[in-house]
N, C-alpha and C positions, 0 to 999 in steps of 0.2 A: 777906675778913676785915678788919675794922675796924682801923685802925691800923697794918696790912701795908703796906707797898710794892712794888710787884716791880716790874724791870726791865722798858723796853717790848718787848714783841713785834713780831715782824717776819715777815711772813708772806707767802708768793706760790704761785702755782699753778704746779704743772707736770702734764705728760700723763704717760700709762702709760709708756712708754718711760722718762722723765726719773727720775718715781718707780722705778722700778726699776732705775735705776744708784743714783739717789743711797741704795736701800736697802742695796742689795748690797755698797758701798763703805764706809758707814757700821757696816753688819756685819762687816767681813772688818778694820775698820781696828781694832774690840774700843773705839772710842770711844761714847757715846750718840750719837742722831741729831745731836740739836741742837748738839752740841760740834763733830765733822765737820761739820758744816755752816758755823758760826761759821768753826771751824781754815780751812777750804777758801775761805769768802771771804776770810779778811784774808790768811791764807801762799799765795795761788795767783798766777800771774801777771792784770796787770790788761791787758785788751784793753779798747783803747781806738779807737772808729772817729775815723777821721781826717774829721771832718765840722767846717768851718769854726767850728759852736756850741761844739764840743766841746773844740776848741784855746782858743776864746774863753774858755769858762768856767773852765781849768785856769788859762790864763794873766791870766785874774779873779781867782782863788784865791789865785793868787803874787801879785799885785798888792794885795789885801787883806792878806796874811801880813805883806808888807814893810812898809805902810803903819801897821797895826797894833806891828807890833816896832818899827819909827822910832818910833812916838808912844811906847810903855813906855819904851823906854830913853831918852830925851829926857826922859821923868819921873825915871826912875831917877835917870840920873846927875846931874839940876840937887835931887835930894832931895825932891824934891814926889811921890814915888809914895804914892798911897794908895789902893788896891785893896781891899776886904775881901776877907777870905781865901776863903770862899764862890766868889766870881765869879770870884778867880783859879785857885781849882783846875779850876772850868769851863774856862774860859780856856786852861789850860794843858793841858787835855786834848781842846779841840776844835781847839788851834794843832798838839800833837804830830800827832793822827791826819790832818790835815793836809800837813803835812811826811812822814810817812811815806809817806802816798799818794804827794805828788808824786815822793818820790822813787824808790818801785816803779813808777809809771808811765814816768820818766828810764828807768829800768835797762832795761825794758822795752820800750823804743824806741830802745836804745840802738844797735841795726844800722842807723837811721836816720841818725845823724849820726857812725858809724864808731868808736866807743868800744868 
């Protein structure tokens, strides 16, 4: 429809078995599919394989986070911040989900380094 927007889609195969947990689970929780599924990825625990790329790119991620908050508040506080508002709510919604990953990933791993 002309002039609509919707949010993008996210889409992946699973087999007979997988379909059939994830309907029956979907059903019994009284959520729609798609909500359950959404809920289920962002509130489940995050399994993370311990593969040298994998540590790399998280501790990319934090590496980019800090780098990026250094440079804002280095703007802020000398009064030179000028963001339009646009790119900062982007911004502040792809630094939050960010930070939360890494920090269910920490919690997550946290039998690793005895926390």
């Amino acid at each position: 429809m002309p002039g609509i927007h919707r949010n993008p889609t996210i889409a992946f195969r699973v087999d007979g078995w997988q379909r059939e947990l994830i309907d029956q689970r979907a059903t019994l929780s009284g959520m729609l599919k798609c909500d359950f599924i959404a809920s289920s990825c962002i509130y489940s625990n995050i399994v993370v394989t311990g593969t040298k790329e994998n540590i790399d790119r998280i501790v990319d991620a934090a590496r980019n986070l800090r780098s990026s908050m250094s440079f804002i508040a280095g703007q802020y506080l000398s009064g030179n911040y000028s963001m339009p508002k646009e790119a900062y709510a982007e911004m502040e919604l792809e630094f939050l989900a960010l930070v939360v990953t890494i920090v269910d990933i920490l919690d997550g791993a946290s039998y690793l380094y005895g926390l």
